[in-house]
C-alpha positions as CSV (number, residue, x, y, z in Angstrom):
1,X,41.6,19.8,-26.6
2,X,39.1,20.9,-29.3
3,X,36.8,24.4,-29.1
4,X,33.7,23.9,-30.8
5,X,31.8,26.9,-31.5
6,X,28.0,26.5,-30.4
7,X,25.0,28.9,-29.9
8,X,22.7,28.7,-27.0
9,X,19.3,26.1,-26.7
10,X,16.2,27.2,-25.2
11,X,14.3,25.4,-22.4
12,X,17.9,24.5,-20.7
13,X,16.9,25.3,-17.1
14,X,16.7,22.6,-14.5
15,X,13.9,21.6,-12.8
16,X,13.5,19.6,-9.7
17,X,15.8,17.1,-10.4
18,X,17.5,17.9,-12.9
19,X,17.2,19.2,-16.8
20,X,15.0,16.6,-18.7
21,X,13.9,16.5,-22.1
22,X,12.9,13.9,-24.8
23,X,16.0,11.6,-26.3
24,X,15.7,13.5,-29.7
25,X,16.2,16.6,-27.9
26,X,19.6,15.5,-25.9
27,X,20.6,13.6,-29.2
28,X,20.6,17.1,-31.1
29,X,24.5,18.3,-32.1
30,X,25.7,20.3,-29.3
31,X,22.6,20.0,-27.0
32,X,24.1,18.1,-24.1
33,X,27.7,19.7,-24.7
34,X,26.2,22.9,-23.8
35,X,24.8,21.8,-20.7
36,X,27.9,20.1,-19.6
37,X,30.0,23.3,-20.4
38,X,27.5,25.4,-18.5
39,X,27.9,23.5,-15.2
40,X,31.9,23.7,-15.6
41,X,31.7,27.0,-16.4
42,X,29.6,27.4,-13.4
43,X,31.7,25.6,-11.1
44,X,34.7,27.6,-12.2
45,X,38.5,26.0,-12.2
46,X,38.5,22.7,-10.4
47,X,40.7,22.5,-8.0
48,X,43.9,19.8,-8.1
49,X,42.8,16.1,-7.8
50,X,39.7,16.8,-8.3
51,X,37.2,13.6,-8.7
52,X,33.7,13.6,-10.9
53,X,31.3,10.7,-10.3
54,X,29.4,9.7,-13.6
55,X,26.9,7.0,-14.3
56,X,23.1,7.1,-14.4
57,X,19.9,4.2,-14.4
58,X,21.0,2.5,-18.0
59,X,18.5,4.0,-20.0
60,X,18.7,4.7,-23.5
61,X,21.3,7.5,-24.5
62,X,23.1,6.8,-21.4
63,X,26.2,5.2,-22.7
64,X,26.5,7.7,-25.1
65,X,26.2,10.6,-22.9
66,X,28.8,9.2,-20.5
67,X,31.6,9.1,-23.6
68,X,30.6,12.9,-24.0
69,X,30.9,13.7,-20.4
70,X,34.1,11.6,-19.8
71,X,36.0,14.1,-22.8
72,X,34.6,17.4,-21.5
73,X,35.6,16.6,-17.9
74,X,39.3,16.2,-19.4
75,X,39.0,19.0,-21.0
76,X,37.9,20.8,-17.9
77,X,41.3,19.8,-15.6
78,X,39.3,17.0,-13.7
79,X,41.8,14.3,-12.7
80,X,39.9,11.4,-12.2
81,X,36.3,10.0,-12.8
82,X,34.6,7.1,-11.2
83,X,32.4,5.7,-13.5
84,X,29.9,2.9,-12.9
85,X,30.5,0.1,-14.6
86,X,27.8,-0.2,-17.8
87,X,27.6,3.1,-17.1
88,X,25.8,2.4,-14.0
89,X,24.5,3.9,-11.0
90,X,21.1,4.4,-8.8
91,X,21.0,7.9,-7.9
92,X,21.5,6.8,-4.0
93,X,24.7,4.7,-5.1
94,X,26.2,8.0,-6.9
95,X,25.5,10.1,-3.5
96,X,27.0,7.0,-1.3
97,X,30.0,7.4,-3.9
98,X,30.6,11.2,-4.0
99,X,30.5,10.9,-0.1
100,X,32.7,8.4,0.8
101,X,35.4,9.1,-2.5
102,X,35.2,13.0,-1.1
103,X,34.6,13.8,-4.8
104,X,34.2,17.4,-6.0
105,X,30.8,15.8,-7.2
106,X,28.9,14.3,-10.1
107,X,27.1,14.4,-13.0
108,X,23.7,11.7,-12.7
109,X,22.2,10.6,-16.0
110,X,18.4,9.5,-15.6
111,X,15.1,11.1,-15.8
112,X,14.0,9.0,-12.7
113,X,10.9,7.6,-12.6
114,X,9.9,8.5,-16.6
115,X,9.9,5.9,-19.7
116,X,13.0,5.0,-21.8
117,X,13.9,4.5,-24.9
118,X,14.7,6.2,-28.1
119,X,11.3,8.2,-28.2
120,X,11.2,8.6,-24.4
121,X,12.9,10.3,-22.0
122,X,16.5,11.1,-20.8
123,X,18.2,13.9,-18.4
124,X,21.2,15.0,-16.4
125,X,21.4,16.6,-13.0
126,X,25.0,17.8,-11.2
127,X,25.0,16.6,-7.7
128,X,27.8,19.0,-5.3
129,X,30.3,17.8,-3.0
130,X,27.5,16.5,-0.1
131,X,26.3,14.0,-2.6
132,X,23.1,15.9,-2.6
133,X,21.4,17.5,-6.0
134,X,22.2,21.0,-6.8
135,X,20.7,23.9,-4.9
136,X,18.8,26.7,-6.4
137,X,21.4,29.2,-6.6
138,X,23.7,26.7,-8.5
139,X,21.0,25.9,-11.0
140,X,19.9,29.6,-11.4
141,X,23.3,30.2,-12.3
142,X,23.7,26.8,-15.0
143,X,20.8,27.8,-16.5
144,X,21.8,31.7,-16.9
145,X,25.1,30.4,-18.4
146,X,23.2,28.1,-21.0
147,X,21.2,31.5,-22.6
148,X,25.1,33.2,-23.0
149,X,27.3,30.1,-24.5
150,X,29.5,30.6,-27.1
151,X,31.7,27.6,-26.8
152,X,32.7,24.1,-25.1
153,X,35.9,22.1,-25.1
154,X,36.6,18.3,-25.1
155,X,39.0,16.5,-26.0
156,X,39.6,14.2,-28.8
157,X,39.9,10.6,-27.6
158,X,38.9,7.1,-28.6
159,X,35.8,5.6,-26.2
160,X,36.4,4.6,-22.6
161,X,35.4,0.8,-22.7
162,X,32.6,1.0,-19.8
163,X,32.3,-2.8,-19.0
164,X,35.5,-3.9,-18.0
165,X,36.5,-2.5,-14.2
166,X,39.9,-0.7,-14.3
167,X,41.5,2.1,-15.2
168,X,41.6,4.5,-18.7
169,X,43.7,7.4,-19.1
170,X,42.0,10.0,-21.4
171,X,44.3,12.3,-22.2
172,X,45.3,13.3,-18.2
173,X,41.8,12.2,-17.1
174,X,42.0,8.7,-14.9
175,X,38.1,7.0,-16.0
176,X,38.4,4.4,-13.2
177,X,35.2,2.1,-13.9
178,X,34.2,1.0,-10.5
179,X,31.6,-1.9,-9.3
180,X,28.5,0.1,-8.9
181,X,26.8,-1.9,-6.5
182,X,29.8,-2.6,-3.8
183,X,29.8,0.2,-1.8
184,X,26.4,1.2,-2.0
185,X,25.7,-2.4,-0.6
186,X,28.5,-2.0,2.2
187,X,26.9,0.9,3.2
188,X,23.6,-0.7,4.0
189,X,24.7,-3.4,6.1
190,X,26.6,-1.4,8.2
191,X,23.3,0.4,9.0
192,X,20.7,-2.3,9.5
193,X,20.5,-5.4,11.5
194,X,21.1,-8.0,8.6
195,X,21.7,-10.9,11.0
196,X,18.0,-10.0,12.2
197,X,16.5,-9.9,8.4
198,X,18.7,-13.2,7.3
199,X,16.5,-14.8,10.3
200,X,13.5,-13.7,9.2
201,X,13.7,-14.5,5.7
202,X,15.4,-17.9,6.9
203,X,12.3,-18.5,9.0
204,X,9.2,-18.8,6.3
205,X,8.9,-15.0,5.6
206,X,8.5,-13.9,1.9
207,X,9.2,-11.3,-0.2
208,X,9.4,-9.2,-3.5
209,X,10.8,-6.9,-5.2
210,X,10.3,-5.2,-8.3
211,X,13.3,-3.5,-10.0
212,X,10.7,-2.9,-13.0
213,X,14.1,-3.7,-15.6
214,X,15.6,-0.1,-14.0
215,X,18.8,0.2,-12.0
216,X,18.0,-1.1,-8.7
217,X,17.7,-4.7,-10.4
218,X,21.8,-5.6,-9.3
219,X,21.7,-4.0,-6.7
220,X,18.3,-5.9,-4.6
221,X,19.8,-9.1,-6.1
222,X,23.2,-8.5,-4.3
223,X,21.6,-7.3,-1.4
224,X,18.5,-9.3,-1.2
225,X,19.4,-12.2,-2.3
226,X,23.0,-13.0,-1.6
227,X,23.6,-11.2,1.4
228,X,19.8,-11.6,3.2
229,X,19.6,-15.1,1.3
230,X,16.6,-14.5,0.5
231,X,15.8,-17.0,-2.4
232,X,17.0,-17.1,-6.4
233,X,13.8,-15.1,-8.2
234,X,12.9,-12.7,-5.0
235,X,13.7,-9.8,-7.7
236,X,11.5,-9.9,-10.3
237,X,12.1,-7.6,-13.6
238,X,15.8,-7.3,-12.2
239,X,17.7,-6.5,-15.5
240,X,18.2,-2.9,-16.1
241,X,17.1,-2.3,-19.6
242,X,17.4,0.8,-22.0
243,X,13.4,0.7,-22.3
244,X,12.8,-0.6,-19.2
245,X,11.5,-3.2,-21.0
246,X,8.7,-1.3,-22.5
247,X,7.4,-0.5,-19.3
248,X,7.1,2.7,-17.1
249,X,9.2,2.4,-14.2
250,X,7.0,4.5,-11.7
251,X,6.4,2.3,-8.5
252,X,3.1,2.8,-7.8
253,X,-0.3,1.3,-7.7
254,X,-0.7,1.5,-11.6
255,X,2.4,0.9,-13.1
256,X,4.2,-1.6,-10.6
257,X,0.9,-3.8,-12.0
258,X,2.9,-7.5,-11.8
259,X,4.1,-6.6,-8.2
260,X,0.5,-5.3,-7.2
261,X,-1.6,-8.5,-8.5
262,X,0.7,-10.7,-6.6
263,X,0.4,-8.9,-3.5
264,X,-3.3,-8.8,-3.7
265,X,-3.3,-12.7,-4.7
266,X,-3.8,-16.1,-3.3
267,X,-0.7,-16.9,-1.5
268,X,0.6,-13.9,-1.6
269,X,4.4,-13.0,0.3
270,X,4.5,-11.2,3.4
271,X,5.9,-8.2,1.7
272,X,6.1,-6.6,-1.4
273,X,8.5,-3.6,-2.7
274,X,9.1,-1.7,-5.8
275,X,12.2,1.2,-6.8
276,X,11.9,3.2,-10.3
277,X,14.2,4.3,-12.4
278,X,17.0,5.4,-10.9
279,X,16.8,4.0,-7.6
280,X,15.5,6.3,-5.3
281,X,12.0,5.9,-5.1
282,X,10.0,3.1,-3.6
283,X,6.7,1.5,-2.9
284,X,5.9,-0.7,0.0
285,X,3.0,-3.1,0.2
286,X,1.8,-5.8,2.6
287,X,-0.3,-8.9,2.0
288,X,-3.1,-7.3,0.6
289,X,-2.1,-4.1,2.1
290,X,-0.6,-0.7,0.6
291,X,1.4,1.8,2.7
292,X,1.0,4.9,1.9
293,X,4.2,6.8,0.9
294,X,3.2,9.5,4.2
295,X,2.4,6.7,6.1
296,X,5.7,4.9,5.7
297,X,7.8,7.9,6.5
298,X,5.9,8.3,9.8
299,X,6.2,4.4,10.7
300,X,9.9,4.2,10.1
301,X,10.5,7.8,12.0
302,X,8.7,6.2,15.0
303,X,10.2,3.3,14.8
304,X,14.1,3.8,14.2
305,X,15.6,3.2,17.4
306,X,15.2,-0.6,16.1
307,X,17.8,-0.1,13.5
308,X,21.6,0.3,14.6
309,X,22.3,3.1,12.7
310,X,19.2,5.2,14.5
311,X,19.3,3.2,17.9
312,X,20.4,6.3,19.5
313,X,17.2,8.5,18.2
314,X,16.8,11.1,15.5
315,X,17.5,14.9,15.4
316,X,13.9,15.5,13.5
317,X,12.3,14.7,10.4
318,X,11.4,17.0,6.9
319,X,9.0,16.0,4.6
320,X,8.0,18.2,1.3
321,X,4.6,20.6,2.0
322,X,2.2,17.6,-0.7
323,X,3.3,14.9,1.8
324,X,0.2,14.6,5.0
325,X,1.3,15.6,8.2
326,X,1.5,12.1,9.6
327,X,5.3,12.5,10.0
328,X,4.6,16.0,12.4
329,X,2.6,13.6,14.9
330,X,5.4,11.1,15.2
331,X,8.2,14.1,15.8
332,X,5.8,15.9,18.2
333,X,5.8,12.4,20.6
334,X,9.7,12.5,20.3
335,X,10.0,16.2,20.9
336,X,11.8,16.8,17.5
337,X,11.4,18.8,15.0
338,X,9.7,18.4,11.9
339,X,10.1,21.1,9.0
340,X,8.1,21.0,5.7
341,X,9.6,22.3,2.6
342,X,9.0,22.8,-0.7
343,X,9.1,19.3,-3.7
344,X,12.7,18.4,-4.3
345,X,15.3,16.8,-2.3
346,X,17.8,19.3,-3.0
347,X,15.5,21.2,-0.3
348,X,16.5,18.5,2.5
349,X,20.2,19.1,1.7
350,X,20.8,21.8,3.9
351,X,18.8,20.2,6.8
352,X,20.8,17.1,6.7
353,X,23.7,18.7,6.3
354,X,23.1,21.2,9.4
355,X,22.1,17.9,11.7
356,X,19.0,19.1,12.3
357,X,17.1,16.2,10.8
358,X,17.8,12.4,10.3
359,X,14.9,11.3,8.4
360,X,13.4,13.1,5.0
361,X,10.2,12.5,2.4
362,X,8.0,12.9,-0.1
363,X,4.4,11.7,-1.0
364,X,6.1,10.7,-4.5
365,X,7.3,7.5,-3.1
366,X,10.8,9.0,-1.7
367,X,12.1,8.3,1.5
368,X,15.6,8.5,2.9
369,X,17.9,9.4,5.8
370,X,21.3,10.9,6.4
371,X,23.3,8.4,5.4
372,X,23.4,9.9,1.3
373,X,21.8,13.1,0.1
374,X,19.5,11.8,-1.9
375,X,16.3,9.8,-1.3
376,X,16.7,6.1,-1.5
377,X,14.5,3.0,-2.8
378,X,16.7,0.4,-1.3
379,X,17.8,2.2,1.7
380,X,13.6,2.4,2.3
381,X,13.0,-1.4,1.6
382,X,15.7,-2.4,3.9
383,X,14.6,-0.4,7.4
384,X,11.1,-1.7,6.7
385,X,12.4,-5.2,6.8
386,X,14.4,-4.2,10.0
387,X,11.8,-3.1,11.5
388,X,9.8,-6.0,10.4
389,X,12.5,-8.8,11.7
390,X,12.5,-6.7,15.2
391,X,8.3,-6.3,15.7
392,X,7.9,-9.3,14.7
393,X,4.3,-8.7,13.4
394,X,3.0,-8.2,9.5
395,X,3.4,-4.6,7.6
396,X,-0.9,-4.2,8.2
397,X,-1.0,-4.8,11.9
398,X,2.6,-2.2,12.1
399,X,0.5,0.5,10.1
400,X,-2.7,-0.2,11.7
401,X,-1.2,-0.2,15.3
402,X,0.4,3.6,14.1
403,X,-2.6,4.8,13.1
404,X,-4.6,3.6,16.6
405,X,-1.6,5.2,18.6
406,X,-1.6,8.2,16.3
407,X,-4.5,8.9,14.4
408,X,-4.8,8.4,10.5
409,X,-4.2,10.8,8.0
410,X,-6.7,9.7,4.6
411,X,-4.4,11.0,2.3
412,X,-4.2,10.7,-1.8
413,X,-2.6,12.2,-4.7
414,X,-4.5,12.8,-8.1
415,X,-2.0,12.9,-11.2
416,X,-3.8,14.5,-14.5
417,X,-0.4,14.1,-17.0
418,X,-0.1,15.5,-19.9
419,X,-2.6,18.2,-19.6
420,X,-2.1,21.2,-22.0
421,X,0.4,23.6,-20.4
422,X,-1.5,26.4,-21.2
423,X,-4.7,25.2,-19.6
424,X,-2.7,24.0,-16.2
425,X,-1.1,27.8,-16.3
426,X,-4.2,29.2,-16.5
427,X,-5.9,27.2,-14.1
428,X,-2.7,27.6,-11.2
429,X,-3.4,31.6,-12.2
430,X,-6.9,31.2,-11.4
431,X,-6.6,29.2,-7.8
432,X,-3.9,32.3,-7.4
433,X,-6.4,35.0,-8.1
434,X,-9.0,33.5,-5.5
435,X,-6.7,32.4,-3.0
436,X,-7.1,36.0,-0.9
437,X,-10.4,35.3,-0.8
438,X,-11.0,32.3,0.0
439,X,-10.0,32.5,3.7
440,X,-13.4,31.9,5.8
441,X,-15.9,30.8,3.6
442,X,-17.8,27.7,3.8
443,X,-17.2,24.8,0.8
444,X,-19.3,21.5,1.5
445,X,-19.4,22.0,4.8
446,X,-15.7,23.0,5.6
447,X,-14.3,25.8,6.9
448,X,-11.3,27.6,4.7
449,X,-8.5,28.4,7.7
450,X,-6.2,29.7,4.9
451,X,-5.7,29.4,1.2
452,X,-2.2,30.9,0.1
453,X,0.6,29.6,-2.2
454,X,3.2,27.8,-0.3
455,X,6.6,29.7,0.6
456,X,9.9,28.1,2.0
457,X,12.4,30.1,3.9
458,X,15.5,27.7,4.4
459,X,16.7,27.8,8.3
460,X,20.1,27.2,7.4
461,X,20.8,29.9,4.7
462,X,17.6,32.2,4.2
463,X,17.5,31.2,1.1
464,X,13.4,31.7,-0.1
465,X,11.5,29.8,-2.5
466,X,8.2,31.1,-3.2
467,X,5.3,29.9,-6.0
468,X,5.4,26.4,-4.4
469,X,1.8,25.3,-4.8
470,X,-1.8,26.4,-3.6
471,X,-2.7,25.2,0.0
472,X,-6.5,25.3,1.0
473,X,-6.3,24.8,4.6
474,X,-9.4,23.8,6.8
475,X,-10.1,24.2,10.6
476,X,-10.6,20.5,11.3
477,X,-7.3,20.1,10.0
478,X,-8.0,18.4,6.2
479,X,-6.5,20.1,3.3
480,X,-6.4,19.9,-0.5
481,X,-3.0,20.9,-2.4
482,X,-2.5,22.0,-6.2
483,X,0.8,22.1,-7.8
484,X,2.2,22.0,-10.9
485,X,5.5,18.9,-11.5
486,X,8.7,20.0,-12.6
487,X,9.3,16.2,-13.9
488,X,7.4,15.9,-16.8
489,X,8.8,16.2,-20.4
490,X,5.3,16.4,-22.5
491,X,2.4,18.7,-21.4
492,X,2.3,19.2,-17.8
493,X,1.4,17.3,-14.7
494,X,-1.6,18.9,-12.6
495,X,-1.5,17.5,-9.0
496,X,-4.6,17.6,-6.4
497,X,-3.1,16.1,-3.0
498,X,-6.0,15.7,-0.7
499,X,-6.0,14.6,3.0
500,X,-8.1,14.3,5.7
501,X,-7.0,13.6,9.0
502,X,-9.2,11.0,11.5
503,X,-8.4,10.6,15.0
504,X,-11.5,7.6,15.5
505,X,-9.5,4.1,15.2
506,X,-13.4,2.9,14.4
507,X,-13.0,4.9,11.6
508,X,-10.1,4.0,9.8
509,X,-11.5,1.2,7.9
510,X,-12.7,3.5,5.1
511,X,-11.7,3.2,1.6
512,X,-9.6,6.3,0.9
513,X,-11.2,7.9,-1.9
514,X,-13.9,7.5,-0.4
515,X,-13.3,8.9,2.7
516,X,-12.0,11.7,0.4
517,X,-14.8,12.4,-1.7
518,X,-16.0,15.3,-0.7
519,X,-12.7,17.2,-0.3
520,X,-12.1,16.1,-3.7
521,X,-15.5,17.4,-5.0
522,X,-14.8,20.4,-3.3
523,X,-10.9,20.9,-4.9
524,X,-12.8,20.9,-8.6
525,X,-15.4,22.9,-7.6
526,X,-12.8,25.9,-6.4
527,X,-10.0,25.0,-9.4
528,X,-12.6,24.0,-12.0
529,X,-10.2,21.2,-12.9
530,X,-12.8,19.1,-15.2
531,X,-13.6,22.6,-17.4
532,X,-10.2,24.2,-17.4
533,X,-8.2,21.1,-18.2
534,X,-11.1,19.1,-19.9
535,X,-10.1,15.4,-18.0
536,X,-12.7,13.9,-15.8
537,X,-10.6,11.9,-14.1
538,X,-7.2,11.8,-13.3
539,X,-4.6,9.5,-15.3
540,X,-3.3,8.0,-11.9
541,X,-4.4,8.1,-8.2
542,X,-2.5,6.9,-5.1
């Protein structure tokens, strides 16, 4: 074991997911040695046997990082590590594998849904015992220990060889390179009904899927294509790639731009579905048809007694305080409970762990359910297509036939990235400063109900998170939301969510923005977005 002396980095605290930075950043001499170290030296002694999971979505640095990782964990008295082969694993994949190996947990290399490469992004998150991402306390804590380090320890060994499955001693540390995708694919099909989806693919229907050269790429091809048989080419862009082939591998509407112009095509399949980076986001689209990410989380929560693994019901349902309240009219009908908390999954954890919900998401394109602690693209793709084989009826006419039973929520969220930091401070500050006073005036024609910045008091351990984004609230129930994202490297990301609910089914034909407009109008005219930022229109909208 060596001790290498080091001084402390600043900027090493962990956001949402995780600590991410820029590739020349991690790539400096000691930058991502003094992270590791500071969540060992969190964790404290590990106990005997103790198993870290390691892999992350393939981007650039990852390979690299792992090698690092492998000789600090032996260092650190772990006595085995399960390592993805390539160096590979979604994010859902690491949680399925942290669960079922009982590891003491695991140390995720991606930076999710952002570009790759040498001048793009990278990052590292430690996921606990539950499989699920760090709580707040934990990452308080890592992030205290980074602004105090003197030191790290590894150990001198030659390179694990990360292709070829089988085990590596390094010096006292078992590196056990596992099949990434096995288990993680197991795990589905004991939860869906993939008899009923082999028949339906086997009777005409067709679909896509766009691993956008990311991780999820091996894992829809085993899944989709050799266990549903659906046909040789159903997953497009399906090689992970350090770049992600150039590309940004965000599903949405802008940057999924191959899988959107086929779904809006001639000929176009039946359905369409896209993951990101590391695996657990996704976007779901009909023939010429786009489900919102609110909208899917409410279908599949009132429609999950047609999948096995929900057949018996659901304790209740969270979704983060940006995502519409279309999921709280689907858990009122069931008499369940639906809680909203702040952005980040690591705020579902303790829900799912107490059993008081089964189903969990965010407006950012994540969905998932008790089976890992994390959200999952995959998992996402495949109750949809249950729920498909069992309706029996196209993903418009399901979404349309939710909103006539349930009313439709017009919902949309406004990305401005890379908008100076100290511009999107300033103008956060300012919706701050009015918020008091905002409650009962008038603004094109609505009615403020309240205007305060969002607070979360966790049910399981009190735990409070406060400063979670400005909520205008009207009295007919619409809304507009500004936050701030914790998963940007560059600038920072200024999010308007908007949402407007309509209870008329002979009004949900609308286009959303414009069914919107004047709620958006309105959020400029009290944040001053266009003047304090100086964008007139926002880099992305879904």
């Amino acid at each position: 074991m060596r001790i290498v002396a080091t001084t402390p980095f600043d900027g090493q605290k962990p956001g949402t997911s995780g600590l991410r930075k820029k590739v020349k950043v991690f790539a400096q001499p000691h930058y991502l040695e003094n992270f590791v170290q500071a969540v060992f030296d969190t964790l404290g002694p590990v106990p005997a046997g103790a198993v870290l999971v390691v892999g992350g979505d393939g981007r650039y640095h990852n390979r690299t990082a792992i090698q690092t990782i492998l000789k600090m964990a032996a260092a650190h008295g772990f006595s085995r590590a399960l390592v993805g082969q390539g160096g590979i694993l979604s994010t859902p994949a690491a949680s399925c594998i942290i669960r079922k190996y009982q590891a003491f947990g695991g140390l995720i290399l991606s930076a999710s849904h952002n570009p790759g490469g040498p001048e793009e992004d990278f990052g590292i998150k430690y996921n606990a015992g539950n499989g699920g991402p760090a709580p707040e306390a934990l990452t308080d804590a890592v992030y205290a220990r980074t602004r105090s380090l003197t030191e790290y320890r590894l150990v001198d060994a030659p390179d694990v060889d990360l292709d070829t499955l089988g085990e590596t001693q390094v010096d006292g540390l078992t590196v056990q390179v596992i099949d990434p995708v096995a288990d993680y694919a197991d795990l589905m099909e004991s939860l869906f009904d993939f008899a009923a989806i082999r028949s339906l693919i086997a009777g005409g229907f067709r679909l896509r899927f766009d691993a956008m050269h990311a991780v999820t790429g091996p894992y829809a091809r085993e899944i989709l294509e050799k266990r549903l048989g659906a046909p040789a080419g159903t997953v497009i862009n399906g090689m992970p790639l350090e770049d992600f082939g150039g590309g940004h591998p965000d599903p949405n509407l802008v940057y999924a731009e191959e899988l959107v112009a086929e779904m809006f095509g001639a000929n176009a399949p039946d359905f369409g579905a896209a993951s990101d980076g590391d695996g657990d986001r996704n976007m779901v689209l009909g023939r010429n048809f786009f489900v919102t990410p609110s909208d899917s989380l409410a279908v599949l929560a009132a429609n999950a007694t047609l999948c096995p693994a929900y057949a018996r019901g659901i304790a209740g349902v969270a979704r983060s305080m940006p995502t519409s309240g279309a999921a709280d009219r689907v858990a009122a009908r069931l008499g369940v409970p639906c809680f909203e908390t702040p952005t980040g999954w690591k705020f579902f954890g303790n829900l799912l762990d107490a059993g008081k919900v089964t189903l969990c998401g965010e407006e950012s394109f994540g969905t998932g359910s008790d089976h890992v602690r994390e959200k999952d693209g995959l998992w996402a793709v495949l109750m949809w297509l249950n729920v498909l084989a069992s309706r029996k009826d196209s993903v418009e006419a399901i979404v349309r036939h939710h909103w006539a039973e349930y009313g439709r929520n017009y919902y949309s969220r406004h990305d401005y990235e890379g908008v100076d930091s100290d511009a999107a401070n300033g103008l956060m500050a300012h919706l701050r400063a009015a918020a008091p006073g905002l409650a009962g005036t008038v603004l094109r024609g609505y009615t403020v109900a309240l205007c305060d910045d969002f607070a979360y008091t966790d049910p399981v351990d009190g735990s409070v998170s406060t400063a979670q984004g400005i909520r205008v609230l009207f009295t007919d129930g619409s809304r507009v939301v500004f936050r701030l994202s914790g998963t940007g490297t560059s600038g920072a990301t200024l999010r308007l969510y908007v949402e407007r609910y309509e209870a008329d089914a002979t009004r949900h034909d609308q286009p959303t923005q414009e069914a919107l407009a004047d709620l958006i109008a309105l959020a400029d005219d009290v944040a001053g977005i266009v003047a304090r930022t100086g964008r007139d229109a926002p880099t992305v909208i879904t």
